[in-house]
Steps between C-alpha positions, in 0.01 A plus 500: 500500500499352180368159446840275414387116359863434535571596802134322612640193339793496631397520869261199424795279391704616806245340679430198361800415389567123497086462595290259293380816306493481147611822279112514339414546882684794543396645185133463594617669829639766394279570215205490765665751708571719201112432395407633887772821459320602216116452628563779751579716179772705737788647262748397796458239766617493832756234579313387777189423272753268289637359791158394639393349144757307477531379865095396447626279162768324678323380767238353258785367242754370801587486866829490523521787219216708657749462843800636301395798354311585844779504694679779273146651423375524872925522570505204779731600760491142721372214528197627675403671190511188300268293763240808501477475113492146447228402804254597334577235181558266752178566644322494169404869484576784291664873638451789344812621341712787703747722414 
């Protein structure tokens, strides 16, 4: 698919929305992802490959943000979901992101 800043962008503000994130953070954000996107020189990037670049930002930028656009990312269906994700920040350690 086409790379879409807007639609990028948007998805970021979705998620942190009313977060202690300024709008020069998200610019850096997305303009690092876009930065990435174009490293790999592909003339169309998977969705998942945008999806993981982002989800890796977030949870360097914000918490709570990196939590919201997981759980429509990695599509949470329960609670369970949510506890499996956020152990590991609660343990202090990193996961590798999954579709």
């Amino acid at each position: 698919m086409p790379f879409d800043r807007d639609k990028i962008r948007s998805g970021i503000e979705k998620a942190c929305y009313k977060r202690p994130v300024s709008p020069e953070q998200i610019d850096r954000l997305v303009g690092a992802v876009e930065a990435a996107i174009y490293e790999d020189g592909e003339r169309e990037v998977p969705t998942r490959r945008i999806g993981e670049l982002v989800f890796s930002a977030l949870r360097d930028l914000d918490k709570v943000a990196f939590v919201r656009f997981a759980s429509v990312y990695r599509e949470f269906q329960d609670v369970h979901d949510f506890v499996e994700e956020l152990q590991p920040i609660l343990d202090g350690r990193r996961r590798d992101p999954r579709p």
